[in-house]
C-alpha positions, 0 to 999 in steps of 0.5 A, a space after each residue: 277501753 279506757 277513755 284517755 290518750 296519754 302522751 309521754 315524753 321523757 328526758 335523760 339526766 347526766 347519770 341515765 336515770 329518765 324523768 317522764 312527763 306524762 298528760 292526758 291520763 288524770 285531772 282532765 277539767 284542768 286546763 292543764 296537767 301533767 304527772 312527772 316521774 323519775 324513779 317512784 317520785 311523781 308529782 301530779 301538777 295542775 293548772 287551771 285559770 278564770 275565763 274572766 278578771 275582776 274589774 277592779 284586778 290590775 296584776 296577776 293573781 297567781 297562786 302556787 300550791 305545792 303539797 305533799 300526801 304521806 299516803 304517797 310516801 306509805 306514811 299516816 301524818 302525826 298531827 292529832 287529826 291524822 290529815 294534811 293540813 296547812 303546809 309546813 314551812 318546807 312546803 311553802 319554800 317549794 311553793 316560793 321557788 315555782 312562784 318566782 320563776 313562773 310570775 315573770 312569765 305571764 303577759 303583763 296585761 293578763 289579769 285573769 286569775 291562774 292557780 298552779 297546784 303541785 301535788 306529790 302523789 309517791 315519794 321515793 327516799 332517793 328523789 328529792 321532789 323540790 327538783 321537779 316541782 317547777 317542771 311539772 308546773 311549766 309542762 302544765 302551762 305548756 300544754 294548757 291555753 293559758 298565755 305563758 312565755 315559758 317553757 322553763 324549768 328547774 334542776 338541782 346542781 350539787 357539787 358532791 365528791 368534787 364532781 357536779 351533779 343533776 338532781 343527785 341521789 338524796 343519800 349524796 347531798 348530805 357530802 355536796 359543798 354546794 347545793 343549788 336549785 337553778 331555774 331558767 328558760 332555755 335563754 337564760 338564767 332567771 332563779 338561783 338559790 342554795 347552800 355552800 361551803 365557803 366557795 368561790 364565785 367562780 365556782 358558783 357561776 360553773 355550777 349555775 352554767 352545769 344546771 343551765 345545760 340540763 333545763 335547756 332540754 328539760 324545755 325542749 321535751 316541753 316543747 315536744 309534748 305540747 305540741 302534740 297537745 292541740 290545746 296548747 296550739 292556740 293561748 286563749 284571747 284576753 283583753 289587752 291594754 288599750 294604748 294612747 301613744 299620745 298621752 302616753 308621748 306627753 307624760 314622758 316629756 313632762 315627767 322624764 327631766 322632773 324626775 331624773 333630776 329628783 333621782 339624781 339630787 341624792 335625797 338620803 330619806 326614803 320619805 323625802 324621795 317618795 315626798 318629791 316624787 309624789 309631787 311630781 305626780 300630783 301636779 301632773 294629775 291635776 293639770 291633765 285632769 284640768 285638760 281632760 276631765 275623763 282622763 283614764 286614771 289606770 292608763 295615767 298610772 301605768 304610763 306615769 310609772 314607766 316614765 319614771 322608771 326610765 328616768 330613774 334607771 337611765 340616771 343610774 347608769 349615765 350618772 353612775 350613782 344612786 337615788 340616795 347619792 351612793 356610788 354603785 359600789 358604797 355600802 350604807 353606814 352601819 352601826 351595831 350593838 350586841 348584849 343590848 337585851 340582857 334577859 336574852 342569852 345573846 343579842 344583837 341590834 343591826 342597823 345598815 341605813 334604813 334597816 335595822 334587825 333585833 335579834 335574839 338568841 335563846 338555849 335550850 335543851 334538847 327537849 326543845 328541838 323541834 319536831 320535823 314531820 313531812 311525808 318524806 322525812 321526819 326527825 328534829 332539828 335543834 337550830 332554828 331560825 324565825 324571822 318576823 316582818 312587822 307592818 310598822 317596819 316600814 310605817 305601815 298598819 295591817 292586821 298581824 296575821 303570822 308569818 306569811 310565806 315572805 317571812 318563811 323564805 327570808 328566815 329560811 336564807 338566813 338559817 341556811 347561812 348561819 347553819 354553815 358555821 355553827 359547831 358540831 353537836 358535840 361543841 355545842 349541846 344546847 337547842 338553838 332557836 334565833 328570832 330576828 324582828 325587823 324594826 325599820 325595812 328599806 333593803 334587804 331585812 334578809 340580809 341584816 338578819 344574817 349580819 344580826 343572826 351572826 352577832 348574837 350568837 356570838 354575843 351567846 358564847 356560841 363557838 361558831 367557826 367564823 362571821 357571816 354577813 350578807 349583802 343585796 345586790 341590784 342591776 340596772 341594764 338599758 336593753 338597747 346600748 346593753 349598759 348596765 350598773 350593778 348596784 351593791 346594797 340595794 335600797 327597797 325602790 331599787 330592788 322594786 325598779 331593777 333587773 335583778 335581786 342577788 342576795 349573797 351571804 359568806 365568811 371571808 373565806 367565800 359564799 354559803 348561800 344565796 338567792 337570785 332572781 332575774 327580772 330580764 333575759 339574757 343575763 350573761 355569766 359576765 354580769 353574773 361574775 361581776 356582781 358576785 365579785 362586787 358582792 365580795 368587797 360589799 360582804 368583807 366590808 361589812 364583816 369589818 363594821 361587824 367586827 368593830 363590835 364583835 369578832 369572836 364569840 364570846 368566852 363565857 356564857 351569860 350569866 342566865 344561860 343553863 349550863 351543859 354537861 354531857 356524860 357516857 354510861 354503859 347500856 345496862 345502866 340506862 335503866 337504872 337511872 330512869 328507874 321504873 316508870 321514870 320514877 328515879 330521874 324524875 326524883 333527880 330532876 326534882 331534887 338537883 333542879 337540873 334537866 336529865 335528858 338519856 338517849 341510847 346511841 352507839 350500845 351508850 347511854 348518852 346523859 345530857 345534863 342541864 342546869 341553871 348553875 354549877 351547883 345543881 349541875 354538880 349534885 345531878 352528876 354526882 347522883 347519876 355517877 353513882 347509879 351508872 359508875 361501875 365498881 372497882 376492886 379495891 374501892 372501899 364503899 359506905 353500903 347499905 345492908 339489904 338482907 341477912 342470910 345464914 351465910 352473909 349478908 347481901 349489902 348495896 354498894 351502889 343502887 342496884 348492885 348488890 355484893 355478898 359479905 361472907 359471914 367469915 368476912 364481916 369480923 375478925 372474930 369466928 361468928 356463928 351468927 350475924 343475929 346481934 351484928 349486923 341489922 337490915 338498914 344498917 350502913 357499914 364500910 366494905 371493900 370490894 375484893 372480886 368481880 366474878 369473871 363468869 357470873 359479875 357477882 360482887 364479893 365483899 369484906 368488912 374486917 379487912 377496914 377494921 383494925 386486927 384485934 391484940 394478940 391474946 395475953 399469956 396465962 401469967 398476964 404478960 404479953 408472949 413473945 
């Protein structure tokens, strides 16, 4: 008999289909694990925290882990050591949304260190799996004693065929117009990121309440298992905060007014805000100190901090304006600048306040797409989007270690925005790869990249169907009197001291992607409507700055960009034109200095040309038509005699086809022989005079190009009649 007792529960999706949530079967010595299931997809999640917090940790020190295994999809992975190993970018943004729907869920006082590791151990082509990562690692939690305010869970909602759907089938997503994953407690919303068609806002807040109905009894079934979980009956004790209400009563009264009236003196300089607010904080440390030498300098901390928060919240929502002196609704100033880098193929410097974005677009061939290996996909993508994070950027100095997963979730939303208008492959046939480096960051760098992204490709001559711009958007609510200020443009002390970070980005026309994360519960819909539609005026503002430099993509390509042409050849001919072991295209390559790429699509040879003038590119296609051109009855051709025959010579009219010149076709005179005419290597005029239908041989005429010999003369010299 086996030595477990597994517990299981399942949930009913919209359509029928179960997710099962099991525990107690595999990974025992975690303090937490749990398999969920739906279809052939599971994915094992396991949760396991220190008995003990360092002494000098005073935050969370979670770590979230989310991998695939290809064994599980019946794959062996092509990296050279034919093993997983770090986690691709699709990975990381998994790990993102579990991340930051869980930390807001854990005592703030609890310092111990908690790893959430989720392992999709089978795959199934119809489930996408980032649905239920979030799930498998609450139900984890749930049933463990680790102290965590959840349940929560995570869905996605698409709108496909105009009808919204719970964490559809794979094959369907493909047709959705919008494409969320929602995470949310069984109260209230707390996650939101994805993908749209232009929608409106009212559209997405009824996809976001659809997805909301479906976690609530994601979390009930939640807390059905755990209570059949005796573990989880009793959360572990830990060491709380110890509390001074006194010293915590005298830093409010001294440092409440002081810094209300900072935040609300309107300083425009970040450094001259943190300048004065710095101030405040040393002469009260000192006078304490001075009061009570063995002052605890962590509980000073957190008190001072909360004191200030307060402060300057409340400003916010009494005064109804900003810590920089904006109105809640006022965009920063915004200057722009495109073809500022003239060896790139397109430019753009975006500059909103204190954030600025430079940002490149390079073209390239189809050999630079980029390979996409995953254990549920693989395949290329030929629009990239990176996004680069430097330590100066905000006057710092840290080592430069790469593109941490920050840096991966803000190119990500960014891509996913730009991604929305870019043209068709057959628009546009060029590998596009943009690189935003942020050079100055205070408030959303993600959404300066969109602006610049948006610009530069235009400035490339990239014939994208519309401007994209996005905007951050911050809340400030007093959970007493439920007053809130909804702030447009957030600045980075902002988003650091608000209740929400609402990333939204669109055309004119509506929204294409967002990302929100909720810091309070309860966040209704109302709030939730109001800040999109401020968010709209904030968006359209921008497009018109944006537009003030560049609204349409420009006619012409730079100068530098390689060129493109695309041209169909029939099948039989792709062969021909690679030539044995490559040896003719790579001879076309060499000789044109053009980029010769040929796929086989659709029973077509598909030939993709690239050339860095017109020049080049002409001489390539020219050589590649007159492989793969098919000859024509009645053209007249220059061929080259490859063989001589008793009956006739075979001659080449173009590379590789071959046609016979009859003997009786090849003068006007009677021969008997070709010996003395005709010379293997010799290039002569013929004229194609049939295709035969049944056998596609080519029949050829020399005399019908040459003039007809004079009627010979009468035996008394004169010319007869």
């Amino acid at each position: 008999m086996p030595n477990y007792t597994a517990i299981t529960k399942s949930v009913t999706l919209p359509d029928g289909r179960q997710i099962s949530i099991e525990t107690g079967k595999l990974a025992k010595f975690a303090d937490g694990a749990v398999v969920v299931r739906l279809g052939d997809a599971m994915l094992l999640a396991t949760v396991v925290s220190q008995p003990s917090a360092r002494g000098d940790v005073d935050f969370l020190p979670l770590s979230v882990d989310y991998q695939e295994k290809f064994g599980g999809a019946g794959n062996i992975p092509g990296s050279f050591q034919r093993r997983e190993g770090r986690l691709s970018d699709y990975e990381i943004l998994v790990c993102r949304i579990v991340d930051r729907i869980l930390r807001p869920m854990f005592p703030k006082d609890y310092h111990y260190e908690v790893q959430v590791m989720i392992t999709l151990i089978s795959a199934d082509k119809t489930v996408q799996p980032d649905a239920l990562a979030a799930l498998a690692a609450s139900a984890a939690l749930s049933i463990s004693d680790i102290p965590f305010a959840g349940p929560i869970s995570e869905v996605r909602v698409a709108r496909i065929d105009g009808k919204l759907q719970i964490n559809p089938l794979t094959a369907d997503i493909a047709r959705a117009d919008i494409d969320l994953i929602v995470g949310a407690t069984a109260d209230s919303v707390a996650m939101v990121e994805g993908e749209m068609n232009e929608v409106s806002e009212e559209e997405m807040v009824e996809a976001i309440a659809y997805a909301h109905e479906a976690i609530k009894e994601q979390v009930r079934v939640q807390l059905e298992l755990a209570a059949e979980v005796e573990k989880s009956h009793v959360k572990r004790e830990y060491p709380k905060y110890e509390e001074n209400d006194e010293l915590k009563q005298r830093i409010q009264q001294e440092v409440y007014q002081q810094a209300y009236e900072v935040a609300k003196s309107g300083n425009t300089s970040k450094a001259g805000r943190k300048e004065s607010f710095s101030a405040i904080k040393k002469s009260l440390t000192e006078k304490l100190l001075e009061e009570q030498p063995e002052l605890d300098m962590k509980m000073f901390g957190r008190y001072y901090s909360s004191a200030e928060k307060k402060a300057i919240r409340d400003m916010m929502i009494k005064e109804r304006t900003r810590l920089d002196g904006r109105a809640l609704t006022q965009i920063r100033p915004i200057w722009s600048e495109v073809n500022y880098l003239p060896g790139a193929h397109g430019s753009a410097l975006f500059t909103r306040g204190e954030t600025q974005s430079l940002t490149t677009v390079a073209l390239g061939t189809k050999l630079d797409e980029q390979i996409i290996d995953t254990a549920m996909t693989s395949g290329y993508s030929k629009f990239m989007l990176h996004y680069n994070f430097p330590a100066f950027s905000t006057g710092e100095v840290k080592p430069n270690r790469g593109p941490g997963r920050r840096e991966i979730g803000h190119g990500n939303l960014a891509q996913r925005s730009l991604k929305k208008v870019m043209p068709s492959d057959d628009e546009n046939p060029y590998t596009v790869r943009i690189v935003s480096d942020i050079l100055e960051s205070n408030g959303s760098s993600s959404m300066a990249t969109v602006c610049a992204g948006s610009m530069a490709l235009m400035d490339a001559g990239i014939p994208v169907r519309a401007a994209v711009s996005g905007i951050a958007m911050g809340l400030v609510q007093d959970k007493e009197t439920g007053e809130y200020a909804v702030l447009s443009d957030i600045l980075g002390d902002e988003d650091h001291l608000g209740d929400m970070d609402f990333k939204v980005t669109g055309t004119e026309k509506g929204i294409v992607a967002c990302q929100m994360d909720i810091k309070i519960q309860g966040l209704s819909s109302e709030i939730m409507t109001a800040a999109l539609h401020q968010a709209r005026e904030g968006r359209l503002h921008i497009l018109r700055e944006m537009a003030k430099t560049i609204s349409q993509p420009a006619a012409e390509l730079k100068p530098h960009t390689p060129r493109s042409h695309k041209m169909l050849i029939d099948k039989e001919y792709i062969g021909a034109v690679i030539g044995p072991g490559g040896k003719v295209i790579q001879q076309i390559q060499k000789d044109t200095n053009a980029t010769v790429i040929i796929e086989e699509k659709d029973e077509k040879g598909h030939v993709s040309i690239y050339a860095s003038n017109q020049e080049d590119m002409e001489a390539a296609i020219s050589r590649i038509r007159a492989i793969a051109a098919t000859p024509e009855v009645g053209e007249t051709y220059k061929g080259k005699v490859r063989s001589i025959q008793p009956y006739g010579a075979f001659v080449e009219i173009m590379p590789g086809k071959d046609g016979l010149l009859h003997i009786s076709e090849v003068s006007h005179e009677r021969l008997a022989t070709l010996e003395g005419v005709l010379e293997v290597g010799q290039e002569i005029d013929v004229k194609l005079l049939d295709i035969d239908k049944k056998t596609g041989k080519y029949r050829l005429s020399r005399k019908v190009l040459l003039p007809k010999p004079e009627r010979a003369a009468s035996s008394n010299g004169e010319a007869q009649a």
